[in-house]
KEKEBA-583779 format. One line per 4 residues: number of its first residue (from 1); their letters; for each residue x negated, y, z negated of C-alpha. Coordinates in Angstrom, 2 decimals. Example, Ala and Ser with C-alpha at 12.3 -4.5 7.8 and 13.67 -1.06 7.14 Angstrom:
% residues 2
1) as) -12.30 -4.50 -7.80 | -13.67 -1.06 -7.14
***
This chain:
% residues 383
1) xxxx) -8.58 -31.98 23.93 | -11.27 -29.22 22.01 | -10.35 -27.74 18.99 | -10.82 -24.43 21.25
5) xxxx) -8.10 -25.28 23.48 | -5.88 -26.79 20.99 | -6.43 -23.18 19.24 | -5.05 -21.56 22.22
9) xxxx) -2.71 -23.65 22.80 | -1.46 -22.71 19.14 | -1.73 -19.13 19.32 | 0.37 -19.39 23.06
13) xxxx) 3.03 -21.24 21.07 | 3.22 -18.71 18.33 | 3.38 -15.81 20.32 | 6.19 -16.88 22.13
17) xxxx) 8.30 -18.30 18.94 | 7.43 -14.65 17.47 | 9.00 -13.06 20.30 | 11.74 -14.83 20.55
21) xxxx) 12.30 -14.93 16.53 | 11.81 -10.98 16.82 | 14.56 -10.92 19.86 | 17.29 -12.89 17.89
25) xxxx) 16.35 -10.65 15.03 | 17.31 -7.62 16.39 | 20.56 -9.22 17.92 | 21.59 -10.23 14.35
29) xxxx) 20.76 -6.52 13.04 | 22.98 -5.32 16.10 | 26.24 -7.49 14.72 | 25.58 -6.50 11.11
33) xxxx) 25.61 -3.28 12.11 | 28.59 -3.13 14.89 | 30.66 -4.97 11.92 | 29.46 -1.99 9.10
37) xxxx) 30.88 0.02 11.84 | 33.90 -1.95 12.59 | 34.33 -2.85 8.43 | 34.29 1.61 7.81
41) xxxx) 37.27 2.18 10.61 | 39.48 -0.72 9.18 | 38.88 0.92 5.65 | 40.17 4.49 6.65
45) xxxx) 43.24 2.99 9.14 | 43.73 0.57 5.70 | 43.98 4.05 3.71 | 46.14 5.69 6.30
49) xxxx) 48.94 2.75 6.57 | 48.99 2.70 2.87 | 50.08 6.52 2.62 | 52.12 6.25 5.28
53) xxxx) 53.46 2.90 3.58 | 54.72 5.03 0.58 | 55.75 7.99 2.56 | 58.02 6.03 4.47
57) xxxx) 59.66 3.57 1.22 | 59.85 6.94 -0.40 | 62.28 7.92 2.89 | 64.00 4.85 2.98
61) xxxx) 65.11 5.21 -0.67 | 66.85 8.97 0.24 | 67.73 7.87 3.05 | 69.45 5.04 1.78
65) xxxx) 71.14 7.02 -0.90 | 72.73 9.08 2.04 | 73.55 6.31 3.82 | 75.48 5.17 0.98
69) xxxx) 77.56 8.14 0.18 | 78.38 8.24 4.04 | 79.93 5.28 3.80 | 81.63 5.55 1.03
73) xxxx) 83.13 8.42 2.95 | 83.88 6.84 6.15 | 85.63 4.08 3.36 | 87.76 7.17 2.10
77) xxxx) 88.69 8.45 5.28 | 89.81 4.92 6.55 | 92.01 4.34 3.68 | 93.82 7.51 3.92
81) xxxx) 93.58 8.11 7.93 | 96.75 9.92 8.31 | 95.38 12.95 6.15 | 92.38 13.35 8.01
85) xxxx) 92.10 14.97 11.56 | 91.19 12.90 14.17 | 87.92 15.26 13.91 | 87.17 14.25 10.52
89) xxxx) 87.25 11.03 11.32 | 84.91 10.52 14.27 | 82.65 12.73 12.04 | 82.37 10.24 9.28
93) xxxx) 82.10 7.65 11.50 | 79.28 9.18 13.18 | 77.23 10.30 10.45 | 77.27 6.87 8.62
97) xxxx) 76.41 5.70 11.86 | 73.46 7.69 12.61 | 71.93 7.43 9.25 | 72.49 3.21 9.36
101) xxxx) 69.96 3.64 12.60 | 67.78 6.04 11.51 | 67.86 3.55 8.31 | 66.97 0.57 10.60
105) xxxx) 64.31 2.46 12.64 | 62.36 3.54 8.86 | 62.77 -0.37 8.13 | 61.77 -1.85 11.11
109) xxxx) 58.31 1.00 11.07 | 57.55 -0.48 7.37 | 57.85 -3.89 8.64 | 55.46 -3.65 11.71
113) xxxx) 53.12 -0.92 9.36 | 52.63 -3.72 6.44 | 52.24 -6.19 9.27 | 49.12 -4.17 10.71
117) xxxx) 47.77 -3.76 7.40 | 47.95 -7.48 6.19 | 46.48 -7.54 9.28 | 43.61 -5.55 8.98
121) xxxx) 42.89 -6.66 5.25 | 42.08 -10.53 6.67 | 39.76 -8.37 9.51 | 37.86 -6.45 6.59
125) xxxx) 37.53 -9.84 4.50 | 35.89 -11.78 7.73 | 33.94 -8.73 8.34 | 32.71 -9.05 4.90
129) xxxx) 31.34 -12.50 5.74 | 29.98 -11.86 9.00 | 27.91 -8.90 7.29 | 26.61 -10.93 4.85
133) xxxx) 25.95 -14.06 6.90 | 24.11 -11.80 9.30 | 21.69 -9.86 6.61 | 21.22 -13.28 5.17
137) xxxx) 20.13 -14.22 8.26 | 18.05 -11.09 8.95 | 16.07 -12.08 5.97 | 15.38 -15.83 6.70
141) xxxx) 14.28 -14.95 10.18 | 12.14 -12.26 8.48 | 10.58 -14.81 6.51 | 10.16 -16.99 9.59
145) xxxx) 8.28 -14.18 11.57 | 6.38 -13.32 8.65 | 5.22 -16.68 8.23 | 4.64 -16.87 12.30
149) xxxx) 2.84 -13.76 12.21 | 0.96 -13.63 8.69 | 0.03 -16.97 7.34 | 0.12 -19.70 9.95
153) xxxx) -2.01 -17.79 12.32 | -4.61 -17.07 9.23 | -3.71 -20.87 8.91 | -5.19 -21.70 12.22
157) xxxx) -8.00 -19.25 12.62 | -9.46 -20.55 9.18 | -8.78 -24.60 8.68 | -11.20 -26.16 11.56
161) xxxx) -10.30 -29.98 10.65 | -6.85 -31.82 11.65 | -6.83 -33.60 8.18 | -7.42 -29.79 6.35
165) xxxx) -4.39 -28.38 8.56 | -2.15 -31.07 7.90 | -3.00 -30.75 3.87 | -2.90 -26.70 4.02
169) xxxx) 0.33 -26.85 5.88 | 1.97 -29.19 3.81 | 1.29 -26.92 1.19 | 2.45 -23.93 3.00
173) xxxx) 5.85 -25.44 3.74 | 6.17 -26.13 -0.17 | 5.48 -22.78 -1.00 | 8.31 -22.05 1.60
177) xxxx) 10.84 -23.81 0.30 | 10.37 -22.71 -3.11 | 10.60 -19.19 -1.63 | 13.91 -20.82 0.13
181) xxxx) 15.17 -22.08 -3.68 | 14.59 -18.62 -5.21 | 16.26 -16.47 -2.19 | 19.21 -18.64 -2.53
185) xxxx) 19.26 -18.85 -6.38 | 19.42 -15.15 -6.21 | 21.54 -15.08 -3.03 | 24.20 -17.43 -5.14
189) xxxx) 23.72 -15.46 -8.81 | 23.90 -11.89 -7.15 | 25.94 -11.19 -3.77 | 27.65 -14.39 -3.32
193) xxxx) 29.35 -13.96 -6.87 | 30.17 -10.47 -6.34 | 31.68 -11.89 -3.06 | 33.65 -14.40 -4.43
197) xxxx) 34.48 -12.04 -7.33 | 35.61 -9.96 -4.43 | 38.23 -12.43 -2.67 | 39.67 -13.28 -6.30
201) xxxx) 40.53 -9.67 -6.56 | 42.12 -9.21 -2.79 | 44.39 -12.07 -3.59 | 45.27 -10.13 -6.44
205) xxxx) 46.24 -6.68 -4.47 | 49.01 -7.47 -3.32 | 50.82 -8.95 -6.17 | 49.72 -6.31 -8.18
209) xxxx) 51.44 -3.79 -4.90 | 54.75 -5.88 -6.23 | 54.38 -6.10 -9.88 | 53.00 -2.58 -10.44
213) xxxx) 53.05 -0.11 -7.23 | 51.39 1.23 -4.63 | 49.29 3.76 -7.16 | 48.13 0.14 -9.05
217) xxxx) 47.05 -1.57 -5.82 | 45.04 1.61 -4.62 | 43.48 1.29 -8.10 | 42.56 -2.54 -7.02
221) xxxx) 41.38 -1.48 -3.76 | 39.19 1.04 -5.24 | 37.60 -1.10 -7.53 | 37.48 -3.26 -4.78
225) xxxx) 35.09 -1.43 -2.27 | 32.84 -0.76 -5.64 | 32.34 -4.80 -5.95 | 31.53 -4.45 -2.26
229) xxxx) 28.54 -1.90 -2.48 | 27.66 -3.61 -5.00 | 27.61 -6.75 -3.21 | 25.49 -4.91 -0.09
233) xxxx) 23.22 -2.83 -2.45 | 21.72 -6.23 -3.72 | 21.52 -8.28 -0.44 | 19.64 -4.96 0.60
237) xxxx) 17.72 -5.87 -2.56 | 16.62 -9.19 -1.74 | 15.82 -8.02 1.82 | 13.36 -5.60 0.71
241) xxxx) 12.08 -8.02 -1.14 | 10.92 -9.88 1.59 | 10.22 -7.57 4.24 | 10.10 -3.74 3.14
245) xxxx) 11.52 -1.50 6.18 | 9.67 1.22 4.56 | 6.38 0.25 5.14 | 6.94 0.50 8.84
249) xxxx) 8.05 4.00 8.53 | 6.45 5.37 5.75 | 3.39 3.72 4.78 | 1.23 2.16 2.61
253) xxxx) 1.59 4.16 -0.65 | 5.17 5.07 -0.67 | 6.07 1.13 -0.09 | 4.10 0.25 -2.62
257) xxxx) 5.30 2.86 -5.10 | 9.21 2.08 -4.51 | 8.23 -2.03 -4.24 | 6.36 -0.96 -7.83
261) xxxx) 9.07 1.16 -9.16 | 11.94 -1.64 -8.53 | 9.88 -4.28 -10.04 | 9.58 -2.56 -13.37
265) xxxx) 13.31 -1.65 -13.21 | 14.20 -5.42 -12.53 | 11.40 -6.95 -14.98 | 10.98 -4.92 -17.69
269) xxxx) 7.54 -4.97 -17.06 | 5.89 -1.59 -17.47 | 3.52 -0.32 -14.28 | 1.51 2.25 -13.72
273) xxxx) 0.59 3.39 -10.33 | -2.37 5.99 -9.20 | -2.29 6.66 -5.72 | -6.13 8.34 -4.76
277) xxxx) -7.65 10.13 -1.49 | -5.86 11.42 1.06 | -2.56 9.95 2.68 | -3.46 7.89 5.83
281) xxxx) -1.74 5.71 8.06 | -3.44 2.28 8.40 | -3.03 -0.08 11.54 | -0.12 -2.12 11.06
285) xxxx) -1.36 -5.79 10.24 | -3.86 -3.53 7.42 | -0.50 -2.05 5.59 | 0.79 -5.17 5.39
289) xxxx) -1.99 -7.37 4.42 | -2.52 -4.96 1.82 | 1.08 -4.96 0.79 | 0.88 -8.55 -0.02
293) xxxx) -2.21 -8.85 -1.95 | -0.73 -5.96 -4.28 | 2.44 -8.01 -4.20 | 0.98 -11.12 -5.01
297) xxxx) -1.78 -9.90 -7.90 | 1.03 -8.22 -9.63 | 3.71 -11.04 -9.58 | 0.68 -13.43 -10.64
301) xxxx) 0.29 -10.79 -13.45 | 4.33 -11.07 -14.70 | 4.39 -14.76 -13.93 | 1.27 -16.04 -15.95
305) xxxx) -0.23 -13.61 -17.79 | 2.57 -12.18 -20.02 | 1.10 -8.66 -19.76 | 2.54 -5.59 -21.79
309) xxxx) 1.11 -3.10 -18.79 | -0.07 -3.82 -15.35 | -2.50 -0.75 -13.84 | -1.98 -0.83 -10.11
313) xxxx) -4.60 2.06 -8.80 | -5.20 2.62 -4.63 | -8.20 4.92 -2.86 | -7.55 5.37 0.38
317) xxxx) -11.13 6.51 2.41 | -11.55 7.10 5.95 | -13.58 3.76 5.86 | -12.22 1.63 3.22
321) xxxx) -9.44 0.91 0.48 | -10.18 0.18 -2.46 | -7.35 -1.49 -4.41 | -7.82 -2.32 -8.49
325) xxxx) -4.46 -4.41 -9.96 | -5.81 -4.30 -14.22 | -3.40 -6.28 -16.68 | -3.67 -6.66 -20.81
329) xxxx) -2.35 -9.95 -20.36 | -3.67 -13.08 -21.69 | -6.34 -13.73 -19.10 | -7.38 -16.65 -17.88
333) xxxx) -11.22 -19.33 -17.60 | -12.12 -18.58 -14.40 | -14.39 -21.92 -14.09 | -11.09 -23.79 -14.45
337) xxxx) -9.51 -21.57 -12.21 | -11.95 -22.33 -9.54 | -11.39 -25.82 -9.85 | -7.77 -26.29 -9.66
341) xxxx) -7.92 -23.47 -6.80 | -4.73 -22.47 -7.22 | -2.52 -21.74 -3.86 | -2.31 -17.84 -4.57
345) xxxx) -5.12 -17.57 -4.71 | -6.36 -19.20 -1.80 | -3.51 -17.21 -0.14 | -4.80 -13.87 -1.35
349) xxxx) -8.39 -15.29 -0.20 | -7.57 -16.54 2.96 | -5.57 -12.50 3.75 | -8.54 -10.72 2.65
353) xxxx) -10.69 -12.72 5.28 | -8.08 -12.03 8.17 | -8.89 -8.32 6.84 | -12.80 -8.70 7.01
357) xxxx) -12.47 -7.61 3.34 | -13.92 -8.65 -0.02 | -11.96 -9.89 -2.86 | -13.16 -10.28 -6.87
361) xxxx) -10.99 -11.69 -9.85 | -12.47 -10.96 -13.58 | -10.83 -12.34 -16.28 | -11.56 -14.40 -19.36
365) xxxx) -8.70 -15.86 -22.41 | -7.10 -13.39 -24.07 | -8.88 -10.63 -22.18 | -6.97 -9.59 -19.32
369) xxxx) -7.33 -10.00 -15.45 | -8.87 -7.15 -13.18 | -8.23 -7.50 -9.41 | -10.40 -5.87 -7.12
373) xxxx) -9.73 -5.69 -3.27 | -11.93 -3.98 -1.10 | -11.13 -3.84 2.97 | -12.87 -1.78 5.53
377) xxxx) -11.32 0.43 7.94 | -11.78 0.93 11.78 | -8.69 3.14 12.63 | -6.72 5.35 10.19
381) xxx) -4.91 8.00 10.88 | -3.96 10.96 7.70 | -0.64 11.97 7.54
***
């Protein structure tokens, strides 16, 4: 078989996996949403049963009190019988009747109400876990399409020999599973901790409810749904990470200024970014490509080059973008560089050729790095 049909072969393959990865993406999104949805009404019935909870104890306890006195009365009127009118006595006997049922009926409502709610707490605490099994799956089959789409198709448009495949694959699958280890290391340090942190404190609800009130358990249950935005607001963290929504719907430069912004805020690391020209939209597989070579040159520059500042500046031109990434960090020999030929860099190298574009590294010990990308345009549109 050619090398030309084994291509197509390829790209066949891939196009179908991406559809089908894309497919199975959006039915994952669909459950994590429908169980958002699902996770919100249990929370407000949760909050209705426990007011009605204490309205109703707070009934039973009058209640009861009457109860009590009327049959302490009936008790009176049966010792002394004669001295009471037959009246009298079917009175008593009725009213400690009637408020014994009513009594019953307030006792038997609490039972089936605390039933629905234990109810509905085990729901909310499987919902929890299907939401967060289903963005953590949102985000691995982001990374799969990403790596469908992106890199293995640059893989087999620019490696010609079966022997240079096999070596630049191997390679990309490393880089994957280190990308695996780090997702998880942050998966386990940030959400699933909060998570667990989260079913510690449920189990804790309701003998706190026993111990210390309703008005303590609310507390709990409070504090509670904090742990759980917390939870979501870094899983949403890590997905952006990996896949930015907001590049698809608003572009280049305010991606890269948020992506920018939350890097400095998680890091430390202080960033400056000068956006230049006029706002355009850029095809699709541009904004992206561009995305990651930012991404990459300024996570290279935190990583290795122990920078104080990192100078991110973008022109956008009807024709071109020009893209300059400038750190004062400790540089590097770029003859030594070019021999070890690092794997981000020959990932940065082999995106700029998918983009027909031009990329140049300067940098020398102790002297800094300056990153300059350079891609022409075909189609942009201003905004």
């Amino acid at each position: 078989m050619s090398f030309l049909s084994t291509k197509l072969t390829l790209d066949e393959i891939i196009e179908k996996m991406l559809n089908t990865v894309e497919v199975s993406k959006e039915q994952i999104f669909e459950i994590s949403e429908q169980s958002r949805e699902e996770y919100e009404s249990l929370q407000k019935e949760l909050k209705g049963i426990q007011d009605t909870v204490t309205t109703i104890i707070d009934k039973s306890e009058k209640l009861e009190m009457h109860a009590r006195f009327a049959r302490n009365r009936l008790a009176e009127v049966s010792r002394h019988f004669k001295t009471y009118s037959n009246e009298e006595v079917k009175k008593a006997y009725e009213q400690a009747s009637d408020l014994q049922i009513e009594l019953a009926v307030l006792q038997q409502e609490e039972k089936q109400l605390r039933e629905r709610r234990d109810h509905i707490e085990r729901r909310i605490i499987h919902l929890e876990g299907t939401i967060d099994r289903a963005e953590a799956l949102v985000s691995q089959v982001s990374v799969v399409y990403n790596f469908l789409a992106g890199d293995l198709k640059e893989v087999g448009e620019m490696v010609e020999d079966a022997k240079a495949k096999q070596q630049f694959g191997m390679k990309i699958i490393e880089v994957q599973e280190e990308e695996r280890k780090r997702v998880a290391r942050e998966i386990h340090d940030g959400p699933a901790q909060m998570i667990a942190n989260v079913l510690l404190r449920s189990e804790l609800v309701e003998r706190v409810r026993s111990e210390d009130g309703v008005d303590a358990a609310l507390g709990e249950f409070r504090e509670l749904r904090s742990l759980i935005r917390s939870s979501l607001a870094e899983v949403r963290r890590i997905i952006y990470d990996l896949r930015p929504m907001a590049l698809d719907d608003l572009g280049l430069i305010p991606t890269l200024n948020k992506y920018l912004n939350n890097m400095e805020e998680h890091t430390g690391l202080s960033i400056r970014f000068t956006p230049m020209g006029k706002r355009l939209r850029l095809p699709s597989n541009v904004e992206v490509g561009l995305f990651r070579l930012v991404q990459e040159a300024v996570q290279n520059a935190y990583k290795h080059a122990d920078p104080s500042e990192v100078h991110v500046k973008i022109e956008l031109k009807p024709s071109r973008v020009i893209i300059v990434v400038k750190d004062d960090g400790k540089g590097f020999d770029m003859s030594k560089s070019e021999k070890d030929k690092s794997f981000g860099l020959m990932g940065m190298k082999e995106r700029i050729n998918a983009l027909n574009g031009e990329l140049t590294i300067d940098s020398a010990p102790q002297k800094g790095t300056v990153v300059l990308i350079q891609v022409p345009l075909e189609k942009a549109v201003e905004e």
